[in-house]
N, C-alpha and C positions, 0 to 999 in steps of 0.2 A: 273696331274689333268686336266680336261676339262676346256675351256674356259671359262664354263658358271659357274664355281664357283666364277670368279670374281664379278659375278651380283648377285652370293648368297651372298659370302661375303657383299658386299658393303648394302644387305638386311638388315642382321644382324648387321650392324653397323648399320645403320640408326635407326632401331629398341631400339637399347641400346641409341641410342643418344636420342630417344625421351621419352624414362623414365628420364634421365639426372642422371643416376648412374651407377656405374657398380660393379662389384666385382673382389678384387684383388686377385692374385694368392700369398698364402703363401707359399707354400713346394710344390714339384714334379716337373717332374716326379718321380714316384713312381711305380716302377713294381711289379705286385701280382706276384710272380713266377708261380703261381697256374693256372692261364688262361692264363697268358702272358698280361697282359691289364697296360695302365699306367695311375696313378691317380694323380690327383690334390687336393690339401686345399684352398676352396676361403676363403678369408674374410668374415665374419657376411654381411648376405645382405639376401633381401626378394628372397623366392622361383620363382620366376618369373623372377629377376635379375639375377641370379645365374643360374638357366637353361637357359635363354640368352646367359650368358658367356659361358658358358658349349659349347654349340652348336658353337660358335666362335672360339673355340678351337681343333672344327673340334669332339667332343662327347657330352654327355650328362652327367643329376647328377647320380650316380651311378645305376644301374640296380642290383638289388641282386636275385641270382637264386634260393639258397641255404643255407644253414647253414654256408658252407666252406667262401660262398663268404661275408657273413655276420658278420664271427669271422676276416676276414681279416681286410674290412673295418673299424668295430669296434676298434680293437686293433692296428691296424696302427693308425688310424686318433682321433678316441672320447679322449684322452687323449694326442693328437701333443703336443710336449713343454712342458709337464707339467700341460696345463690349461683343465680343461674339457669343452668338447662342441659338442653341443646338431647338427646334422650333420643332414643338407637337401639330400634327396635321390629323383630318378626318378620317385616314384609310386607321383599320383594324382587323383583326381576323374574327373572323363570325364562329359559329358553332360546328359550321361543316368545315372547320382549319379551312378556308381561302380571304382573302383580303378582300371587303366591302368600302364603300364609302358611308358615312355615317346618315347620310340624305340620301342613299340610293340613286346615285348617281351612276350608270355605269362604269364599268374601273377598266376602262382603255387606253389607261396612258400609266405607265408606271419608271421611274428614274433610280432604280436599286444601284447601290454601291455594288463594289467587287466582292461576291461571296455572299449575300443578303439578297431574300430574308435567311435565317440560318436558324431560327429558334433557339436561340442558347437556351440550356436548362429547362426549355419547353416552356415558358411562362411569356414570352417577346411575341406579346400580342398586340401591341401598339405601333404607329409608324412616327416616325420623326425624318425632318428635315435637316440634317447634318451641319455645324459652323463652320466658318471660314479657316478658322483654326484647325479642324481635324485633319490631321495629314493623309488620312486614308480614304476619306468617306466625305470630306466637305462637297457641298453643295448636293447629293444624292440621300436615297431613303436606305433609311435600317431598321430591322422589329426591333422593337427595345420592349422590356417589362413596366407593364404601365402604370407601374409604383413608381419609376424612376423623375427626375422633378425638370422638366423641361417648361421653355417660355412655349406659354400655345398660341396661336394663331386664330383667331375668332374671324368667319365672313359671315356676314347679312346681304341676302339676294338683294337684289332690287325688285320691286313691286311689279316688274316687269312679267316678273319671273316667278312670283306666286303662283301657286295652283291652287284653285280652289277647292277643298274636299267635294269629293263624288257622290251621289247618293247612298251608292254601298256603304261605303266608311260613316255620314251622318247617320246612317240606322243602328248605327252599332253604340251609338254616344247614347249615357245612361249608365242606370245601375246594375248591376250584375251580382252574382251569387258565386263562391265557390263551392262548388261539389252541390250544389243546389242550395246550401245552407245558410236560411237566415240572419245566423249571427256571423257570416262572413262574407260582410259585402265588398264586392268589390268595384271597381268604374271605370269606364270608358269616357275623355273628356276628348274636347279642339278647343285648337283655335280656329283662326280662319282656315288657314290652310295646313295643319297638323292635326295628328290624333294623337293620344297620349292616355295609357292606361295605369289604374291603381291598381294593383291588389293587395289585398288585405293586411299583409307585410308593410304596407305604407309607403315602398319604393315605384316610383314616377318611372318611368318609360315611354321612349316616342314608339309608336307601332305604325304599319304599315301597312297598305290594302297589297299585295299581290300579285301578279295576273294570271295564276292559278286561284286563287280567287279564298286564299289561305291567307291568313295574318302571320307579320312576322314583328315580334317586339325585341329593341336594340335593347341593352340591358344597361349599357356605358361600363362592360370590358368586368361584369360580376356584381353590379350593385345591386341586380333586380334576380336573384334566383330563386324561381316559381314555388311555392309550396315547402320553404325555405326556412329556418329561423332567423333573426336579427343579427343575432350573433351580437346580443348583449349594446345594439345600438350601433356597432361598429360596422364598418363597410368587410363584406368578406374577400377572400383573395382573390387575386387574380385566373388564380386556378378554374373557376367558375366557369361555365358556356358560355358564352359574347350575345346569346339572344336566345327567342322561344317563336316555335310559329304553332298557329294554331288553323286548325281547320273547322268553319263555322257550318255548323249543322242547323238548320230552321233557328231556333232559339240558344243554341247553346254553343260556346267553341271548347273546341277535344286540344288543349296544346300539347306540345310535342314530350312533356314532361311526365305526362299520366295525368295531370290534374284538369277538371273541368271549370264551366263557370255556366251559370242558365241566368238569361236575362228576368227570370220570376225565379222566387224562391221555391223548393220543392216540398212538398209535407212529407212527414217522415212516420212512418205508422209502425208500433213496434210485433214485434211476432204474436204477443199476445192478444194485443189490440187487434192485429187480422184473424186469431183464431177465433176471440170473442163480437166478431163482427157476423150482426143478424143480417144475410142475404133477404131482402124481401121475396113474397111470392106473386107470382102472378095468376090472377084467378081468371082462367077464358070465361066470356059474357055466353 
């Protein structure tokens, strides 16, 4: 791996430190013989904790393609141990309200229950994988609010299956500025095959090159909102956008919040300092 996964890494801890929970790994790995992929059982923990951990572990909650990949997970995991349990997956709802895969996967296979997605109360931005036990909904997707504390489902590609970052995306790794401003820097880090941005806020996000040739950064369902306060250390609600895209102009990206960021910091000259600014002359020879 690249050096600069140490500053993703240490991202993604910081990130999980500042929800102050995390999820534990029950069982895995676990290989699908089927793809070749290895899976993990977290602990009961909200969709946002759990794709956290996911990504710390070097993947994501599971990506389902298929039927194939859907009877695996299923029947591996909704019934581990004997208990039934209701399995957080990678699809969520993005900023533009439609359902993404959290690896940009495209979303051509989808198994909704009867009557879902439905939004209850508007905040059922997560997707789950229903138990054996639910008499309505078992084995099919439902939105749920992704406070709710589901066992998640973690997959790691196989090496196969890496992509190596592209040139566009390695130019972008570095330090950054918000609003041009020196004392607020911001970064663009990878790994091998991930990009992953700070800002200044100290919340970690995967981002993504586009093929409009715009960035778009996952936020993990409100933990990264742009230009944002802390909110006293706490994760804010769910209520939040699900992501930010930005569009990259020569040095600088415009995201879709109003805020900017320039890879050099700007000087900032004040009104007085330009009216007291001596223009030189120029004397022709």
């Amino acid at each position: 791996m690249k050096t600069t996964i140490a500053v993703c890494s240490a991202a993604i801890m910081l990130f999980a430190a500042v929800s102050n929970a995390c999820a534990d790994i029950i069982a895995g790995p676990i290989t699908n013989p089927a793809n070749g992929h290895d899976y993990y059982l977290l602990s009961p923990n909200s969709w946002t904790i759990s794709e956290a951990e996911a990504e710390s572990l070097g993947g994501t909650l599971a990506v389902i393609k298929n039927t194939n990949d859907e009877s695996w997970v299923y029947f591996t995991f909704a019934a581990y141990g004997g208990v039934n349990r209701t399995l957080w997956i990678g699809l969520h709802r993005n900023f533009s309200n439609i359902f993404v895969w959290v690896n940009g996967e495209p979303t051509n296979y989808f198994n909704w229950g009867s009557g879902q997605p439905d939004n209850a109360g508007g905040t059922e931005n997560s997707v789950e994988l229903c138990a054996p036990d639910n008499t309505n909904l078992h084995g099919t997707w439902n939105d749920r609010d992704g406070a709710a504390l589901n066992w998640g489902v973690v997959e790691l590609p196989g090496k196969a299956n890496e992509l190596s970052l592209t040139k566009a995306e390695s130019a972008l790794i570095g330090n950054w500025y918000e609003g041009g401003n020196v004392e607020r820097p911001c970064w663009i880090t990878a790994t091998d095959n991930a990009l992953f941005v700070i800002p200044n806020n100290k919340f970690a996000a995967r981002v993504g090159l586009c093929a409009d040739g715009t960035l778009f950064a996952s936020n993990f369902q409100g933990g990264w909102p742009m230009g944002m306060p802390r909110f006293g250390g706490s994760m804010p609600d769910s209520n939040f956008q699900t992501g930010m895209h930005g569009e990259i102009i020569k040095d600088k990206i415009l995201w879709s919040n109003g805020t900017w960021w320039s890879q050099k910091p700007v000087e900032y000259i004040t009104e007085e300092e330009s009216s007291n600014k001596i223009t030189p002359v120029i004397i022709p020879n």
